[in-house]
FIKE-900413 format. One record per residue (C-alpha): residue in three letters; x, y, z. Coordinates in steps of 0.02 Angstrom, whole numbers. Layout:
// residues N
ala, X, Y, Z
...
// end
This chain:
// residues 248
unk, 0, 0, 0
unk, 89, 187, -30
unk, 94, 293, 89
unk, -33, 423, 136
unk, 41, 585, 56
unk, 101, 748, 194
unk, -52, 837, 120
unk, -179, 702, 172
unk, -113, 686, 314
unk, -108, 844, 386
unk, -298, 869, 316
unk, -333, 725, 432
unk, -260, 794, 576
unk, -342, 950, 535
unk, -514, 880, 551
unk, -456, 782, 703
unk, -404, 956, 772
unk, -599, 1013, 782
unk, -659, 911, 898
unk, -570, 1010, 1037
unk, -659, 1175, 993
unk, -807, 1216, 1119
unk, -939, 1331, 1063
unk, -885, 1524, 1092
unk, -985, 1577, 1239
unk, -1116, 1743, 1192
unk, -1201, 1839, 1308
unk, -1370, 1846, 1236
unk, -1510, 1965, 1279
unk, -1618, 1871, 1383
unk, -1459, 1836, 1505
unk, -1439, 2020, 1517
unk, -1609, 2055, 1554
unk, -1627, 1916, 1673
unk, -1467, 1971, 1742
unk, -1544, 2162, 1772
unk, -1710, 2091, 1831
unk, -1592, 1994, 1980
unk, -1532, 2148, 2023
unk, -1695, 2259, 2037
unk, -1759, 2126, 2142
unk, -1614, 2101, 2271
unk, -1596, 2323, 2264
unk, -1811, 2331, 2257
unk, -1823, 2193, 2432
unk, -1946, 2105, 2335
unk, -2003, 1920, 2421
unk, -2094, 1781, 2370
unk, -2254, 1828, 2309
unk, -2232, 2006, 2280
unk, -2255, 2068, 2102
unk, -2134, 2098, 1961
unk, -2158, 2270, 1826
unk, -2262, 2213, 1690
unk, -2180, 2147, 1533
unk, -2232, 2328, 1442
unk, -2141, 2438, 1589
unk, -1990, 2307, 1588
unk, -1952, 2323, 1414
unk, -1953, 2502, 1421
unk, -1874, 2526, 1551
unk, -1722, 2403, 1492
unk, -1742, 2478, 1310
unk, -1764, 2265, 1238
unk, -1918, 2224, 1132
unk, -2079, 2126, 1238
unk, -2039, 2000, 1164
unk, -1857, 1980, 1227
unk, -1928, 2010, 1416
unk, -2072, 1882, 1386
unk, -1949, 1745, 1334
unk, -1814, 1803, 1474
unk, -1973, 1760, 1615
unk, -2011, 1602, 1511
unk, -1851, 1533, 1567
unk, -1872, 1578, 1775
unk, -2046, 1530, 1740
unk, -1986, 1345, 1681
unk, -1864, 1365, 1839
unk, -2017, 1403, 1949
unk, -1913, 1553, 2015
unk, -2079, 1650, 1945
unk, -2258, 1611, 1914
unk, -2368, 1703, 1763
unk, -2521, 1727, 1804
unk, -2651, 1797, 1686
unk, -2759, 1915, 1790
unk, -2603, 1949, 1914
unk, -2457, 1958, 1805
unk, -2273, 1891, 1844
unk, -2274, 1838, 2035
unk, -2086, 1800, 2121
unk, -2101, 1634, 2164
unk, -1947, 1615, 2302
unk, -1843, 1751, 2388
unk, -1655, 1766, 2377
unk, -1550, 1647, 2490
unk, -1426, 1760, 2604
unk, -1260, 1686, 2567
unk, -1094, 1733, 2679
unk, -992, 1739, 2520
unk, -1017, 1865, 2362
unk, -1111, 1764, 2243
unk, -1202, 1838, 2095
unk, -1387, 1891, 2121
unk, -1457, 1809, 1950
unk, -1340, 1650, 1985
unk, -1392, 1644, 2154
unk, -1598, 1633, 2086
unk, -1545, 1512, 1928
unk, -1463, 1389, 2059
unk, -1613, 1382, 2195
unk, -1703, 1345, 2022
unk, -1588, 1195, 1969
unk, -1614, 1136, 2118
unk, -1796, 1142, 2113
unk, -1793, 1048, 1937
unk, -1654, 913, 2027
unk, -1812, 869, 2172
unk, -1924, 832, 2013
unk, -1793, 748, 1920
unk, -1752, 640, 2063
unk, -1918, 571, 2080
unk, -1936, 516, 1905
unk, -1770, 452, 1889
unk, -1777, 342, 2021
unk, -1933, 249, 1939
unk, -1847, 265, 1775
unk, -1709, 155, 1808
unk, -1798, 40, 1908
unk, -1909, -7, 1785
unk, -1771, -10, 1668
unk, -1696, -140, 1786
unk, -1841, -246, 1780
unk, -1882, -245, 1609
unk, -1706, -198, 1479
unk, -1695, -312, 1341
unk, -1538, -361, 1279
unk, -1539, -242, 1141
unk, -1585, -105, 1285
unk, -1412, -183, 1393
unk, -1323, -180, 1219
unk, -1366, 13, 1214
unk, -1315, 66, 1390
unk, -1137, -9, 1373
unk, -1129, 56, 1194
unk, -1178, 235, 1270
unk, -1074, 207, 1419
unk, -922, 184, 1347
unk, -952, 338, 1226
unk, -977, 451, 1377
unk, -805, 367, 1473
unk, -711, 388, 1296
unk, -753, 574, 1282
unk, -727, 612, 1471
unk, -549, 537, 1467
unk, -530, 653, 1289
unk, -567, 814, 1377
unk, -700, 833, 1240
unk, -868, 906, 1273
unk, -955, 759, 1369
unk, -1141, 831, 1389
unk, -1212, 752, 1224
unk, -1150, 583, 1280
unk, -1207, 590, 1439
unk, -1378, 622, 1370
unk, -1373, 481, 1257
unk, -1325, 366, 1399
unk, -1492, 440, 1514
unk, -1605, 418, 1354
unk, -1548, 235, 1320
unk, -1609, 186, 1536
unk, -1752, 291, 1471
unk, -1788, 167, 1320
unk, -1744, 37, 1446
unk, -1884, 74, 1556
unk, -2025, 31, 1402
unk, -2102, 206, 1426
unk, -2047, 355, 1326
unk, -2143, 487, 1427
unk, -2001, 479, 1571
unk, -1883, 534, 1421
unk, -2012, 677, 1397
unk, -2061, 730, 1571
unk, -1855, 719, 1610
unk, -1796, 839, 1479
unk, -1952, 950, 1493
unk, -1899, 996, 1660
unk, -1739, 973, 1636
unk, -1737, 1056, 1462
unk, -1754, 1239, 1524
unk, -1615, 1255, 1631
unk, -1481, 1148, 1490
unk, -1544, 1297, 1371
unk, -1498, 1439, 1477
unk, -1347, 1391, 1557
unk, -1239, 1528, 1655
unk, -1080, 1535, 1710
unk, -1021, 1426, 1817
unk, -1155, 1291, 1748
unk, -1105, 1310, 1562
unk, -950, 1260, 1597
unk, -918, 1086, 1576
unk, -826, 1026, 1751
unk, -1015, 1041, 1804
unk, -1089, 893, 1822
unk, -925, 796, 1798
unk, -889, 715, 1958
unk, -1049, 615, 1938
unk, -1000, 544, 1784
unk, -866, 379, 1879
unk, -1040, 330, 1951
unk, -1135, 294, 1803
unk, -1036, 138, 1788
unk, -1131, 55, 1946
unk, -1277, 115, 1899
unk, -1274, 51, 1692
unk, -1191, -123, 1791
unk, -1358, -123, 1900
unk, -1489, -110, 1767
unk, -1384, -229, 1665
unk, -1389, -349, 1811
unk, -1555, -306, 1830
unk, -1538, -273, 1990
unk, -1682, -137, 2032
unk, -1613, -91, 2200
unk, -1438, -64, 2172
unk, -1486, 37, 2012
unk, -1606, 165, 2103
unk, -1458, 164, 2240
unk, -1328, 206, 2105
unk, -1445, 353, 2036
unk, -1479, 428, 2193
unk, -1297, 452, 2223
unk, -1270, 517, 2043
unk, -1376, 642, 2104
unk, -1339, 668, 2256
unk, -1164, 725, 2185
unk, -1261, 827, 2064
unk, -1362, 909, 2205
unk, -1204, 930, 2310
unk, -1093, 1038, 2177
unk, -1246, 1166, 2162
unk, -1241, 1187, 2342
unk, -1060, 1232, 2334
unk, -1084, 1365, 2182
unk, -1191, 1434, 2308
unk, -1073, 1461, 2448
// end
């Protein structure tokens, strides 16, 4: 066989060389004007169940179309860091936590919120994988090792591990023989992954959870419902754990 010409192989290593780029982080306008709404509320005193500016005066007053402000709230309202009601308008839904450290207003709200979606998360799955347990196929175990060993191979890369991780969560979902836990997961899951600040878009969030998906993709392949539920709980736990510390 000849050998692969300088050209070809530096076009190789080229496209090799792009799988270490991250996306370039951009502030959009919604993170400002969430950002600015965190602050009027912490300099304003407002609490739980006091009344936000309607979206009119907002935008106005921050010079960003309605429809910007509308789809800012849309995110805390996914959160539940603020309800919208129809006759009474945008309602704060949970006061500020005092923290002995300086930690930023709007991350301060945005964590309290994670960790609202983590208690709902946690609930569902915990049932997930313990039906997946019971009832994964061996196509199903085929997938979680496949996906498991994606996620581990792009962890030990440095690469951006998030996508994998999901894939590995959606195959215990497909496990379980009911795609609405897939659905109910990422819908309250899904507003928080699509608005991530700083520190949470970084990716050494989330990461020291990932050494114990091994037990729990061993568990549901053993189909041992116990140990897998066990094995989730402390994935989130760990989860759980690094929010508190981002918020001093």
């Amino acid at each position: 066989m000849a050998p692969q010409s300088k050209s070809t192989n530096a076009s190789a290593a080229s496209g090799t060389a792009s799988q270490f780029l991250r996306p370039i982080k951009r502030r959009t306008r919604d993170v400002e004007v969430l950002e600015a709404l965190a602050v009027m509320i912490e300099q304003a005193g407002l609490k739980e169940g006091d009344k936000l500016p309607t979206e009119t005066e907002l935008a106005s007053r921050l010079q960003v179309g309605r429809s910007t402000v509308r789809e800012a709230l849309k995110v805390w309202e996914n959160l539940g860091i603020v309800e919208r009601r129809t006759s009474a308008g945008t309602i704060l839904a949970m006061d500020i936590v005092p923290n002995s450290v300086h930690v930023p207003v709007v991350l301060q709200f945005e964590a309290e919120g994670l960790l609202r979606t983590q208690q709902v998360r946690r609930a569902l799955e915990k049932e997930a994988v313990h039906l997946a347990a019971l009832h994964a196929s061996q196509k199903d175990r085929d997938a979680i090792k496949d996906t498991l060993e994606a996620l581990f191979d792009v962890v030990d890369k440095g690469l951006p591990w998030r996508q994998a991780d999901a894939n590995f969560h959606r195959a215990i979902y497909a496990a379980s023989g009911n795609p609405l836990f897939a659905q109910l997961i990422e819908q309250v899951h899904g507003a928080f992954h699509q608005h991530y600040i700083e520190p949470f878009m970084d990716d050494s969030y989330g990461l020291p959870s990932i050494p114990l998906h091994k037990p729990l993709a061993e568990a549901v392949i053993a189909g041992d419902a116990a140990a897998a539920v066990s094995a989730m709980e402390k994935i989130l736990d760990s989860t759980e754990q690094q929010t508190k510390e981002l918020l001093g």
